[in-house]
LOTORKE-75656 format. One line per field, with one value per residue: residue number from 1; residue in three letters; x, y, z of N, C-alpha, C, O in turn. Coordinates in Angstrom, 3 decimals, always signed. Layout:
REM residues N
seq	[NUM|...]
type	[ALA|...]
nx	[X|...]
ny	[Y|...]
nz	[Z|...]
cax	[X|...]
cay	[Y|...]
caz	[Z|...]
cx	[X|...]
cy	[Y|...]
cz	[Z|...]
ox	[X|...]
oy	[Y|...]
oz	[Z|...]
***
This chain:
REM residues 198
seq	[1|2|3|4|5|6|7|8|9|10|11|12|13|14|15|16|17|18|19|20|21|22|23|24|25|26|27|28|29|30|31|32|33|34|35|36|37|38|39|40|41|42|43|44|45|46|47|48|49|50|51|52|53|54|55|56|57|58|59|60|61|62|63|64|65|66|67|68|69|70|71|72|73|74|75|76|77|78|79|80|81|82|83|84|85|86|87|88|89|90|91|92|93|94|95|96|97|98|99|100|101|102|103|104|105|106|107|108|109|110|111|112|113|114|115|116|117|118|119|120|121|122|123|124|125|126|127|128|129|130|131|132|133|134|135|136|137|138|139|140|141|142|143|144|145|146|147|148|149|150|151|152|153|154|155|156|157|158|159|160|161|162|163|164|165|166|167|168|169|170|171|172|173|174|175|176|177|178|179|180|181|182|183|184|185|186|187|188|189|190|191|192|193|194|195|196|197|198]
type	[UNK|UNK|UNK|UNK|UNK|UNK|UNK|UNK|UNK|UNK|UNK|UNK|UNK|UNK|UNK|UNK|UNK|UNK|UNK|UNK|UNK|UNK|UNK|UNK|UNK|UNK|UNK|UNK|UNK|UNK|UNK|UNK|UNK|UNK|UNK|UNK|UNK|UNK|UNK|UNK|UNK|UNK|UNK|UNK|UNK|UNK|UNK|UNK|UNK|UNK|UNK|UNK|UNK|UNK|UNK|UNK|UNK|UNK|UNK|UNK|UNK|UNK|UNK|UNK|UNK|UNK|UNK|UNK|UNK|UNK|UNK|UNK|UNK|UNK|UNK|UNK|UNK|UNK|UNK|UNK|UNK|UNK|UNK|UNK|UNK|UNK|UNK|UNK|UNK|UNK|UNK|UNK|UNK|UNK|UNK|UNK|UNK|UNK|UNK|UNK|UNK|UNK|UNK|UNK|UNK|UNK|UNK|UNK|UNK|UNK|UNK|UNK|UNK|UNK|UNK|UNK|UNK|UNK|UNK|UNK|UNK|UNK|UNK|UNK|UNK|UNK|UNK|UNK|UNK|UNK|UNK|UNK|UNK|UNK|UNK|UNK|UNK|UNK|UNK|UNK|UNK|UNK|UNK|UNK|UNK|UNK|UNK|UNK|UNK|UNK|UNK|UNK|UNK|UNK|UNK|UNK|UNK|UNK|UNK|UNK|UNK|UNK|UNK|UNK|UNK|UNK|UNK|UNK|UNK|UNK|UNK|UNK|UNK|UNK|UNK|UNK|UNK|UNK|UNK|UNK|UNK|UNK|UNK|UNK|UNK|UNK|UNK|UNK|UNK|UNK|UNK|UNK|UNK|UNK|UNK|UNK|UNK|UNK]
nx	[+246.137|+248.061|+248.176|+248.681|+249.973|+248.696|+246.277|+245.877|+245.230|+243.201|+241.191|+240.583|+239.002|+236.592|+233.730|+232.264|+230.067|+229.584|+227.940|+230.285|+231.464|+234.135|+235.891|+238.093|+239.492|+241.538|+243.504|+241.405|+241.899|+241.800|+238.603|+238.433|+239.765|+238.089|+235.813|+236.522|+237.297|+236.023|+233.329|+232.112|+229.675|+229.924|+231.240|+233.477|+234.969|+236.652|+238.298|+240.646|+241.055|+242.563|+243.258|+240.451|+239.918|+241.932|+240.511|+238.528|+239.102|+240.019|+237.596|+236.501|+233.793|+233.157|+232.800|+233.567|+233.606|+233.913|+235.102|+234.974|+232.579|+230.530|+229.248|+226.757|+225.218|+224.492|+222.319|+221.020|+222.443|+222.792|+225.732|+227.199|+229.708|+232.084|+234.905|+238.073|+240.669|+243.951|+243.636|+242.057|+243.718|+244.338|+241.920|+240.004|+237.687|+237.621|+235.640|+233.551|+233.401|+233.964|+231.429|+229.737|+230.251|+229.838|+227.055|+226.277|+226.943|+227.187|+229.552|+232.645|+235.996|+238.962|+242.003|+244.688|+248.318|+250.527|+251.700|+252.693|+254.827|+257.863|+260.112|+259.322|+258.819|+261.278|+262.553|+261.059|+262.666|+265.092|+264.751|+263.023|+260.831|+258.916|+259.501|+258.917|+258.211|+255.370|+255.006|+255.251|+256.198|+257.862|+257.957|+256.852|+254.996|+253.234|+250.014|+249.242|+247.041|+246.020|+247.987|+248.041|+247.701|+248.293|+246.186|+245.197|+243.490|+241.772|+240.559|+239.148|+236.949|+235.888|+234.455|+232.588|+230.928|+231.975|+232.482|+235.250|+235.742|+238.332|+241.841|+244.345|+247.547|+250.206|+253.953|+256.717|+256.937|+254.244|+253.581|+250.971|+251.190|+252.387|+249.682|+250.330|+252.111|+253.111|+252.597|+252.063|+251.039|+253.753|+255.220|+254.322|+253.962|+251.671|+248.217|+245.164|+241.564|+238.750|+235.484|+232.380|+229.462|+227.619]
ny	[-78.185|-77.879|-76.472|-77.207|-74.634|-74.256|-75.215|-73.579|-71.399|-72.130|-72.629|-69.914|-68.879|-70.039|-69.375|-69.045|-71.411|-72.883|-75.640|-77.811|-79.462|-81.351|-82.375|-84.718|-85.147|-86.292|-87.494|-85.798|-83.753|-80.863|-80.784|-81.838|-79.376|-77.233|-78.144|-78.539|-75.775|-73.692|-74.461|-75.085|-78.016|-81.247|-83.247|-85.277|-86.209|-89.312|-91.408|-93.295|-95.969|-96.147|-93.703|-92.851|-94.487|-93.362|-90.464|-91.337|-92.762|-89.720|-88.793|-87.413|-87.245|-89.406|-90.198|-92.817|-92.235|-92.085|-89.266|-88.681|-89.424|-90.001|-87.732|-86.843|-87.797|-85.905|-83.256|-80.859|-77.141|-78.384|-77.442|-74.986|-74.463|-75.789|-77.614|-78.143|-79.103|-79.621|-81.559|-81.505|-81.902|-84.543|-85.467|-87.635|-86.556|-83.253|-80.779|-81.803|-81.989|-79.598|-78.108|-80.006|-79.000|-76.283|-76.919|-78.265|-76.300|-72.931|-71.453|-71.948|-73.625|-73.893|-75.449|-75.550|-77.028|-74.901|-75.594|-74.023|-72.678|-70.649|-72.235|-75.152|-75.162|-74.371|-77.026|-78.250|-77.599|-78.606|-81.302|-83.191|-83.795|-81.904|-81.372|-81.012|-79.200|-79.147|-80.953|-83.319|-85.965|-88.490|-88.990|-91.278|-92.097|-90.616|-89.424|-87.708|-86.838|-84.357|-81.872|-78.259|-74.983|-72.001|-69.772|-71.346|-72.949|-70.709|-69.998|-72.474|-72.152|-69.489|-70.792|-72.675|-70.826|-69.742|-67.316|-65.740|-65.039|-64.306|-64.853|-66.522|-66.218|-68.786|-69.355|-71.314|-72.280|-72.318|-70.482|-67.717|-65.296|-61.191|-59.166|-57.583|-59.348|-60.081|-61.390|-64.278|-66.394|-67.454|-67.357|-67.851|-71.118|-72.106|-71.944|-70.459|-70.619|-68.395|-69.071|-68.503|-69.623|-68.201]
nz	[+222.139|+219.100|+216.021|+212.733|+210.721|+208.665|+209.289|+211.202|+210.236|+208.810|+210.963|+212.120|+210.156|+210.473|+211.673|+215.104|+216.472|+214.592|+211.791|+210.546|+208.127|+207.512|+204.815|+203.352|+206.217|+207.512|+210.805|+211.804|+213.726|+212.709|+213.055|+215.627|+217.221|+216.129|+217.539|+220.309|+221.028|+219.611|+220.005|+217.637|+216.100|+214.203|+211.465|+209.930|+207.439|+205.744|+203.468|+203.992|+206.181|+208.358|+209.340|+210.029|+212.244|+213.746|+213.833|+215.229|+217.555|+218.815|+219.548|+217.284|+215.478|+212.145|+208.752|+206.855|+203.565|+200.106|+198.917|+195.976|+195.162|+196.724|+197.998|+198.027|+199.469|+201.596|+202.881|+200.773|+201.933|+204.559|+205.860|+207.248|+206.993|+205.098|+204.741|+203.101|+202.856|+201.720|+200.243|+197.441|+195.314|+195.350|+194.126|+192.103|+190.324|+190.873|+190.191|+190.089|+192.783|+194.357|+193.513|+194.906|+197.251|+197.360|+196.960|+199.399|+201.722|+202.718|+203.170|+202.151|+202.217|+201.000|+200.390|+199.243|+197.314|+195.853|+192.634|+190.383|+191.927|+191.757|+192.515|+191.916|+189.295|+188.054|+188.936|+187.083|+185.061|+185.289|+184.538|+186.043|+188.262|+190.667|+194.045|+197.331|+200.516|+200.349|+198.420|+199.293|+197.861|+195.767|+192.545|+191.785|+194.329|+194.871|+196.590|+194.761|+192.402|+190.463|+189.624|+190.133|+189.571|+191.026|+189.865|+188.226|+189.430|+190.543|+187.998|+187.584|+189.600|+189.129|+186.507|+188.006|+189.263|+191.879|+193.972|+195.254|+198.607|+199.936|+199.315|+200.801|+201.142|+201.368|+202.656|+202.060|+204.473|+205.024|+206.711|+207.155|+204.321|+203.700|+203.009|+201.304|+199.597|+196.415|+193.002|+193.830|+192.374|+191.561|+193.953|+196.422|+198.493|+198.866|+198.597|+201.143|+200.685|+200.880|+200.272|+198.564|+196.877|+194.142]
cax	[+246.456|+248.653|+247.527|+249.924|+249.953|+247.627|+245.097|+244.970|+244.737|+241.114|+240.229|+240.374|+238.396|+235.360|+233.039|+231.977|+229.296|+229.246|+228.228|+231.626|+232.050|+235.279|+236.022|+239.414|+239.872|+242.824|+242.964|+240.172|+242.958|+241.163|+237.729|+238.276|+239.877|+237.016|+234.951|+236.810|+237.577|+234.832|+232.010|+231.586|+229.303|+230.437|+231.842|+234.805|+234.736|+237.933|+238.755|+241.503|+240.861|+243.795|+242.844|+238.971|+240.182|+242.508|+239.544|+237.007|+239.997|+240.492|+236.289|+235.651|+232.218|+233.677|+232.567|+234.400|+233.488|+234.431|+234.800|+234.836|+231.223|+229.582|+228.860|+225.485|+224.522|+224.965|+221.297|+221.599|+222.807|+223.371|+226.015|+227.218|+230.867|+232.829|+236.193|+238.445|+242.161|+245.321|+242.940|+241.671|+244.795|+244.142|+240.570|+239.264|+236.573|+237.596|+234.520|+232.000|+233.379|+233.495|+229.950|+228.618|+230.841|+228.791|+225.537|+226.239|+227.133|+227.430|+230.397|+233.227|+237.100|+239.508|+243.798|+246.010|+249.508|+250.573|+252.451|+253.353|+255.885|+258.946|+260.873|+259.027|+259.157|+262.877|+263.156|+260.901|+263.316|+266.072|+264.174|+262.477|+259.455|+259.242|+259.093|+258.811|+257.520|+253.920|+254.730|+256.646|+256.056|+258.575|+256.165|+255.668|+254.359|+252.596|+248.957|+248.583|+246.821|+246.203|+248.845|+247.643|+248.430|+247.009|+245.428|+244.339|+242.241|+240.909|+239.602|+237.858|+236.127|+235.071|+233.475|+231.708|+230.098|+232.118|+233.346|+236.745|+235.695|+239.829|+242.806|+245.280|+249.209|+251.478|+254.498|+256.886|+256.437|+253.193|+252.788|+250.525|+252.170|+251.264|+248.503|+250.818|+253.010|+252.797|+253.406|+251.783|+251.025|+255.238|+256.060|+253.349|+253.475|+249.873|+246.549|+243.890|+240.473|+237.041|+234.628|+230.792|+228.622|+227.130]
cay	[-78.856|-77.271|-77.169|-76.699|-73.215|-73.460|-75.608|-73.002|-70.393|-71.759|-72.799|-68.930|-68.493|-70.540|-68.500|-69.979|-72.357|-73.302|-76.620|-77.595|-80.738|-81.553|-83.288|-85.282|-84.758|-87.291|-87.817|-85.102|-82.430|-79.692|-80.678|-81.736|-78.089|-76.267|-78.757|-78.185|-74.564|-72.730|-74.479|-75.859|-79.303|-80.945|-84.262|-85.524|-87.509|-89.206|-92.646|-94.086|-96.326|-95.656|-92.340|-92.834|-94.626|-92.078|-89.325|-91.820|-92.199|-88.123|-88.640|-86.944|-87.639|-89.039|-91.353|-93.345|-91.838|-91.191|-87.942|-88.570|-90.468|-90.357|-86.302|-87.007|-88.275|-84.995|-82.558|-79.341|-76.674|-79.248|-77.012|-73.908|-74.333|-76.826|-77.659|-79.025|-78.683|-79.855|-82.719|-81.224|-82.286|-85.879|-85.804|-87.585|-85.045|-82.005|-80.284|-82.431|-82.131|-78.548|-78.586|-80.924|-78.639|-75.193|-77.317|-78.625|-75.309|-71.502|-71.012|-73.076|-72.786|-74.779|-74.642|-76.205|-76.687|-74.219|-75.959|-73.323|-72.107|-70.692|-73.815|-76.300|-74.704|-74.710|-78.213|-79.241|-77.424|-79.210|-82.381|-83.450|-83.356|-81.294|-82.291|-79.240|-78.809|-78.607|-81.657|-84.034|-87.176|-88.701|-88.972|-92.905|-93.013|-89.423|-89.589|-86.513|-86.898|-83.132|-80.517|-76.803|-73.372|-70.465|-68.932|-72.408|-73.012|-69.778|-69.802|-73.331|-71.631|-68.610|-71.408|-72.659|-69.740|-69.447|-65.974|-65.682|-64.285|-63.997|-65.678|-65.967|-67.185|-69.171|-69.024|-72.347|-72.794|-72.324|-69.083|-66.424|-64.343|-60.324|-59.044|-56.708|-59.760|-60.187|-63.089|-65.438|-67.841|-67.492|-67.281|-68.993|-72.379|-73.047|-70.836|-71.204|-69.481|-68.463|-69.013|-68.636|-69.785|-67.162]
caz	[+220.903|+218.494|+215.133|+211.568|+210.750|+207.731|+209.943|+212.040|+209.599|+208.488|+212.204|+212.319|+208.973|+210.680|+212.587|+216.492|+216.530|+212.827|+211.815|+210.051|+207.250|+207.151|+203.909|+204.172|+207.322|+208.277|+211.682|+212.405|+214.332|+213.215|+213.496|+216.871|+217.392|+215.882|+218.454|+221.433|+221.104|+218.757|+220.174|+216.449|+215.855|+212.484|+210.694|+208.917|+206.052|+205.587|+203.239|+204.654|+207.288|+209.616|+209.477|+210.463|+213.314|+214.446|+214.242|+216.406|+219.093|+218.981|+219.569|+216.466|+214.397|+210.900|+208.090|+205.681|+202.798|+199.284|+198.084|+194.456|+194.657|+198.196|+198.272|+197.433|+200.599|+202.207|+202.142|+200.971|+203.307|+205.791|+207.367|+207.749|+206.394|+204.245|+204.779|+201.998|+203.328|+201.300|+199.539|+196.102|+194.360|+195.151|+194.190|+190.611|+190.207|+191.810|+189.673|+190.831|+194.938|+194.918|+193.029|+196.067|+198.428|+196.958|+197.374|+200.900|+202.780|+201.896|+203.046|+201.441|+202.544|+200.320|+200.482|+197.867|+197.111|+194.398|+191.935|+189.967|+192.601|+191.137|+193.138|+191.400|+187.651|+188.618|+188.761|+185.676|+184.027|+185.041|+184.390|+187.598|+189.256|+192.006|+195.269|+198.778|+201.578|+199.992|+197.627|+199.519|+197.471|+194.498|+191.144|+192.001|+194.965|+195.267|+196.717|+194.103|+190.645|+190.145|+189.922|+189.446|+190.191|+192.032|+188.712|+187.185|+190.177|+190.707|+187.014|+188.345|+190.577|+187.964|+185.676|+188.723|+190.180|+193.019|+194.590|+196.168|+199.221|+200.260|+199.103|+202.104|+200.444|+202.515|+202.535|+202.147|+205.621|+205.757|+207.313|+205.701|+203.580|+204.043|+201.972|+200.235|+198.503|+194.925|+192.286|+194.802|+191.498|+191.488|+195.089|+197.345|+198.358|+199.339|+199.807|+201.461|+199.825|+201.109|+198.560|+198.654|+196.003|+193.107]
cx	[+247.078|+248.605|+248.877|+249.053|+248.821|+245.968|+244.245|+244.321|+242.883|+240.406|+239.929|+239.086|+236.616|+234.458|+232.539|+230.649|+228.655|+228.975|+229.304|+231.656|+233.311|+235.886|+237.630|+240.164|+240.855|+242.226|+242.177|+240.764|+242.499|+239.689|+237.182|+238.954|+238.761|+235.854|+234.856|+236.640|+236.542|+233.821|+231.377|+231.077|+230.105|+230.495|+232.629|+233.967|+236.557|+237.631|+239.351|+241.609|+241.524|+243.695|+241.216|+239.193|+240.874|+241.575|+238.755|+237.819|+240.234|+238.590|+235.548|+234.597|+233.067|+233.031|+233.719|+234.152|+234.388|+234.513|+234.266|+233.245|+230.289|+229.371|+227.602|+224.834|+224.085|+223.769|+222.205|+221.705|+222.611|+224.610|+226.710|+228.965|+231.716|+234.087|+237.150|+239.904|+243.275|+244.159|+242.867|+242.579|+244.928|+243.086|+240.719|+238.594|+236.791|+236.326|+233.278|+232.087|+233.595|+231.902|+228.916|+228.484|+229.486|+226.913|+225.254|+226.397|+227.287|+228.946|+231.937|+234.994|+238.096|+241.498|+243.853|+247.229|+249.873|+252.125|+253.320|+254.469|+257.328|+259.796|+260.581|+258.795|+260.495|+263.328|+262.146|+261.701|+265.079|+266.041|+263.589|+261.772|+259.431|+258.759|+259.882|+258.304|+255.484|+253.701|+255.955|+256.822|+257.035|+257.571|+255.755|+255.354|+253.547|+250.972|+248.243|+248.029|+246.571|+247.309|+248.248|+247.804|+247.511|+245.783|+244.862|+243.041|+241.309|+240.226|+238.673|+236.851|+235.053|+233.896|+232.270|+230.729|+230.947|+232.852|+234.343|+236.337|+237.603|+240.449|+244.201|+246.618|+249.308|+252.653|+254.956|+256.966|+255.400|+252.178|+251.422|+251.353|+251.268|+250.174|+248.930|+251.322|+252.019|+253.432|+253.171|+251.424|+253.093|+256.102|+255.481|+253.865|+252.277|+249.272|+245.968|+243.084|+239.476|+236.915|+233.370|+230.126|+227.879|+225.467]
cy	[-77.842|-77.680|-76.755|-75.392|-73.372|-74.105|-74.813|-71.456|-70.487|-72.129|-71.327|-68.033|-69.236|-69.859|-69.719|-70.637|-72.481|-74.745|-77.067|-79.493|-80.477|-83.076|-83.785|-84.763|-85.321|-87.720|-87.364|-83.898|-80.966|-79.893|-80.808|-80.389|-77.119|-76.878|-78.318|-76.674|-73.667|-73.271|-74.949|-77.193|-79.473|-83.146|-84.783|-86.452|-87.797|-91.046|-93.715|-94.660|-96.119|-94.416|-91.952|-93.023|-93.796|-91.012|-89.767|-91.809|-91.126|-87.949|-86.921|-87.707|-87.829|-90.127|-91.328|-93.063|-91.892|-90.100|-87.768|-88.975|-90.037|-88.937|-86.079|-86.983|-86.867|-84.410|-81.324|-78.591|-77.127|-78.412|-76.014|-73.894|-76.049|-76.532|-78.571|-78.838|-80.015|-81.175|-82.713|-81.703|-83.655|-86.429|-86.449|-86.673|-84.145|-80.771|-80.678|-82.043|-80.604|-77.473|-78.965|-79.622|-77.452|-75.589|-77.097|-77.411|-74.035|-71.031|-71.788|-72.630|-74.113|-74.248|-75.974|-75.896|-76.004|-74.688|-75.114|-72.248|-72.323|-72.113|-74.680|-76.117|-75.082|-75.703|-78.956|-78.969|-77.506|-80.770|-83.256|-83.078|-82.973|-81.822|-80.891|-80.145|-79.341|-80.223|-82.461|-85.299|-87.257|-89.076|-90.124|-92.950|-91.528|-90.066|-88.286|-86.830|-85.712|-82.143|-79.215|-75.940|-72.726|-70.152|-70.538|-72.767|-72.242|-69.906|-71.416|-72.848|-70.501|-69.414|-72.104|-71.622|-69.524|-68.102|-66.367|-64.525|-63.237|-65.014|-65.289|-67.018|-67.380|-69.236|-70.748|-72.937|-72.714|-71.613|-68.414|-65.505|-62.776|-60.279|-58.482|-57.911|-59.857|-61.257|-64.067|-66.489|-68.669|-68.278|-67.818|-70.341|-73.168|-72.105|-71.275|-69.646|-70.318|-68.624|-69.286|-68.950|-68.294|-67.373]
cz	[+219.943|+217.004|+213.819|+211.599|+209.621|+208.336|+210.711|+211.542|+209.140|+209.636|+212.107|+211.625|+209.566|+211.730|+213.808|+216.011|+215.414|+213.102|+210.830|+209.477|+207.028|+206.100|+203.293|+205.027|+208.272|+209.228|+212.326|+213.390|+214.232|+213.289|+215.050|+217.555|+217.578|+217.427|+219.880|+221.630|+220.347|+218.653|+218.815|+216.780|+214.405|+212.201|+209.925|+208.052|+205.836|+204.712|+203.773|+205.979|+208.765|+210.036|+210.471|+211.992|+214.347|+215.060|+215.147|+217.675|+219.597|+219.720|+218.406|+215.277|+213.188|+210.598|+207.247|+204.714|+201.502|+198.751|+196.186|+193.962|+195.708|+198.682|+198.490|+198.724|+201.454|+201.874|+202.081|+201.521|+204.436|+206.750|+206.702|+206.803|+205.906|+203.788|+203.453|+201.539|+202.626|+200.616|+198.068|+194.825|+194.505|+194.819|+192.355|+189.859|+190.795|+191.493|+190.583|+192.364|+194.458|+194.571|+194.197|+197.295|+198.920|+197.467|+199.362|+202.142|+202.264|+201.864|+203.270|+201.940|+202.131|+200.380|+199.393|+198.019|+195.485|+193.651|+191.046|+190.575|+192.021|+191.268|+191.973|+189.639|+187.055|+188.409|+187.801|+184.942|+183.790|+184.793|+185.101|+188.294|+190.202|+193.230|+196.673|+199.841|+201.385|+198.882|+198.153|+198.792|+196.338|+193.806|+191.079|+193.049|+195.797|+195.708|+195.503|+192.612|+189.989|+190.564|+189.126|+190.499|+190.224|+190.646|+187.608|+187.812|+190.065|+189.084|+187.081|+188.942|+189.988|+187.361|+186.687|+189.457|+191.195|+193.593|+195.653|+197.136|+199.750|+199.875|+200.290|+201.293|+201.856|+201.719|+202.714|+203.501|+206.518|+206.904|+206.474|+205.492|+204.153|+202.725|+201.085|+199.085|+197.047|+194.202|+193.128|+193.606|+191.325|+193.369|+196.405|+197.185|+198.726|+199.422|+200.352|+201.042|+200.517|+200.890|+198.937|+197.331|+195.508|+193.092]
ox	[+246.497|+248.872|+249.859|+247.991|+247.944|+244.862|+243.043|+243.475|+241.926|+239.177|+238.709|+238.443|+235.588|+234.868|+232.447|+230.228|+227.462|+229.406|+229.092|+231.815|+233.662|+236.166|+238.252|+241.192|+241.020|+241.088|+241.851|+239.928|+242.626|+239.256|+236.195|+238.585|+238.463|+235.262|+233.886|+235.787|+236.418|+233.106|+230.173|+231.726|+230.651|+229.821|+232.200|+232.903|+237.451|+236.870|+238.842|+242.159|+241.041|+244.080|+241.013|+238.873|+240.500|+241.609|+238.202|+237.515|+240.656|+238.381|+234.747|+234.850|+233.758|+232.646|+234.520|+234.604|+235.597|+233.715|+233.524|+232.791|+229.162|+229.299|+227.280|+223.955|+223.021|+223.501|+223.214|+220.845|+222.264|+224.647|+226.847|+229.073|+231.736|+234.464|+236.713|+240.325|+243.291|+244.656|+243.404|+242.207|+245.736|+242.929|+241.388|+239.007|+235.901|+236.055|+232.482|+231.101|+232.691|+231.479|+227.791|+227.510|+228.690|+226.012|+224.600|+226.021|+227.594|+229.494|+232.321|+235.273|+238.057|+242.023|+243.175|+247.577|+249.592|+253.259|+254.516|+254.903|+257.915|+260.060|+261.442|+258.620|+260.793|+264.390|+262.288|+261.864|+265.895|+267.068|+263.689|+261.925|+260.009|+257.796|+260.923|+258.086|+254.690|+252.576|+257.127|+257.842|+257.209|+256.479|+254.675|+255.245|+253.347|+250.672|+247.043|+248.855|+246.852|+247.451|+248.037|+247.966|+246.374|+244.585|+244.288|+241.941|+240.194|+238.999|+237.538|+235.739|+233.841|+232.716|+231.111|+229.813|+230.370|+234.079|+234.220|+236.456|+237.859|+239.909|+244.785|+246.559|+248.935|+252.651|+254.168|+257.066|+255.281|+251.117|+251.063|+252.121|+250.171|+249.962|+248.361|+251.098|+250.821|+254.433|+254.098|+251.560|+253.494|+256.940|+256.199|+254.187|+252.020|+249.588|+245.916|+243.421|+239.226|+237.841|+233.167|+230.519|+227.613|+224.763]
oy	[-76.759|-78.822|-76.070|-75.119|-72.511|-73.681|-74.840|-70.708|-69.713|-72.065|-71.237|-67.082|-68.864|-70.050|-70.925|-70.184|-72.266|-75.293|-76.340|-80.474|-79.474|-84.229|-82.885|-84.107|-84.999|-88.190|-87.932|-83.092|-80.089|-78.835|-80.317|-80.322|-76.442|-76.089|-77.925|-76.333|-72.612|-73.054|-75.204|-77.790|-78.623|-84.005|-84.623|-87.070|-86.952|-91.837|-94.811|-94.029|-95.986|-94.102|-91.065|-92.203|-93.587|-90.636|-88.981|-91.144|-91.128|-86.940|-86.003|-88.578|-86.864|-90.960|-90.440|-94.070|-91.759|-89.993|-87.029|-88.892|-89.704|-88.865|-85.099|-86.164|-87.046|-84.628|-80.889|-78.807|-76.397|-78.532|-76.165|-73.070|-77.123|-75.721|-79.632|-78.553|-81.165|-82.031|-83.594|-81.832|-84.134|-87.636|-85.854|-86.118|-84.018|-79.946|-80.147|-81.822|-80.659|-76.489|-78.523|-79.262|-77.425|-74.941|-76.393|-77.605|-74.073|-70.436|-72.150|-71.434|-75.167|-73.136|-76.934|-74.879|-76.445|-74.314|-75.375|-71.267|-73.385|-72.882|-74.935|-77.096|-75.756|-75.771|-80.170|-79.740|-77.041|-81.447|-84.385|-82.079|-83.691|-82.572|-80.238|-81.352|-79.749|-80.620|-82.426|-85.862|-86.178|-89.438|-90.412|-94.149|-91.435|-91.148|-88.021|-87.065|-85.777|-81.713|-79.120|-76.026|-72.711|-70.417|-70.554|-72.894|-72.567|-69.888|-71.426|-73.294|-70.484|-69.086|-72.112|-71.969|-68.585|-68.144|-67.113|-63.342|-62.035|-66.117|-64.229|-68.211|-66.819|-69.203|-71.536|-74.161|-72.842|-71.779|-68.697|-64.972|-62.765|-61.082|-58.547|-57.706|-59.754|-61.893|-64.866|-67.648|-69.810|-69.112|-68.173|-70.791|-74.367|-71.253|-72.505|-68.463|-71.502|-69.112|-70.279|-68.106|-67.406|-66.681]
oz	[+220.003|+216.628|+214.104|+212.159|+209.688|+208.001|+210.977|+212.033|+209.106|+209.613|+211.965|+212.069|+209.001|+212.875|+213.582|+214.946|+215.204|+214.118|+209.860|+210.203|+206.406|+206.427|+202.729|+204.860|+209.448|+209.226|+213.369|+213.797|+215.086|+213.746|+215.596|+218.727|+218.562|+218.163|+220.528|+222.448|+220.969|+217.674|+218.816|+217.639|+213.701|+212.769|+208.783|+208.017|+205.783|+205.270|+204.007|+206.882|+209.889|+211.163|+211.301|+212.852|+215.501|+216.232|+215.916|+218.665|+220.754|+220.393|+218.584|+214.444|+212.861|+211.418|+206.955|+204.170|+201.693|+197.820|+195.538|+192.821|+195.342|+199.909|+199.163|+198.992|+202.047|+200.693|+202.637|+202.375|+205.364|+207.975|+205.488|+205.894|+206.508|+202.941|+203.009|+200.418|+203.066|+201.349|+197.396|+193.659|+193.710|+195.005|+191.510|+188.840|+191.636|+192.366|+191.358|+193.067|+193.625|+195.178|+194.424|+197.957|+199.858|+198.000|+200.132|+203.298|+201.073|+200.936|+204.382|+202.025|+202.767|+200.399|+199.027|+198.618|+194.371|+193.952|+190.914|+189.971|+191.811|+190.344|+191.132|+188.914|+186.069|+187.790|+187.661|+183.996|+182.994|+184.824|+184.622|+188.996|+191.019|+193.388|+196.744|+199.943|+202.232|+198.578|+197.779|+199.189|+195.773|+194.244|+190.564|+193.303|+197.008|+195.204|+195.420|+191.731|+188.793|+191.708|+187.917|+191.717|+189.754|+190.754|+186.519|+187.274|+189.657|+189.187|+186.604|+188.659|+190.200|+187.491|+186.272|+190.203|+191.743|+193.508|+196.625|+196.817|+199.833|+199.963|+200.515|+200.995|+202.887|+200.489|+203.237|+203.583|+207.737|+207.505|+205.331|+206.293|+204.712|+201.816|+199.996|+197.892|+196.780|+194.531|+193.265|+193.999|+191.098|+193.711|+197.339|+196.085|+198.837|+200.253|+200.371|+201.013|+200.744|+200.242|+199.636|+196.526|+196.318|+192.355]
***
């Protein structure tokens, strides 16, 4: 199975036989990865029905869930790592879900699209909402209700307690960037970040 490049960047980030929540998890692609291949147990959570179905045909474990409400259900350190890939920017509460996330597992691994990429500055300021690689939607019919940048998040994460174990940039196609670049709030189009609870 061949996974996108930043999927497989946090399959990498998950240590072997974790138990692994995967919280919108589409069609479940990398939890059934982590399943097959790293000996991980786990669970999606995904909304969208077409999606659920997809993950039970892949025979991955998922509920229908909401994120914005239905976190609750979940005990505390129930598992081992908590996934929370390209979602956060469609969430209502993104406070409250990485709040639950911190509760539910120690060790937390979240990506975003970074809005504040030169590109997309670029074209507010020729009057037009940006739209990439990382933000493919036109502004009516986006699944996105949050836009924020590398350094708006990360000070989310400050006011929560949470430590940035690593911040890994991608690059607009979703590589990782090296460790040397710089201006990744400028020149990234997505991270993905460790993060452990304080």
């Amino acid at each position: 199975m061949t996974l996108r490049p930043d999927l497989n960047l946090i399959a990498h980030l998950v240590p072997g036989s974790s138990r692994v929540l995967d919280l919108g998890c589409g069609d479940g692609t990398l939890l059934q990865h982590l399943i097959a291949d790293h000996d991980c147990t786990g669970t999606g959570v995904e909304i969208d029905p077409e999606m659920v179905l997809g993950a039970i045909d892949s025979g991955v474990p998922v509920m229908e869930l909401d994120l914005d409400a239905d976190l609750a259900l979940f005990d505390t350190g129930s598992f081992d790592t908590v996934v929370l890939s390209r979602t956060i920017q469609t969430l209502r509460h993104p406070e409250l879900v990485l709040r639950e996330m911190a509760r539910i597992g120690r060790q937390l691994i979240v990506s975003v699209p970074n809005f504040g990429l030169l590109q997309h500055r670029l074209m507010l300021l020729r009057g037009r909402m940006p739209m990439s690689r990382e933000l493919p939607y036109s502004w009516y019919d986006t699944p996105n209700l949050r836009f924020t940048t590398l350094v708006d998040l990360e000070d989310l994460f400050a006011k929560l307690g949470l430590a940035i174990e690593q911040r890994i940039n991608l690059s607009l196609a979703g590589e990782p960037l090296a460790k040397s670049f710089r201006a990744a709030n400028l020149r990234a189009g997505a991270a993905v970040y460790e993060l452990r609870g304080v």
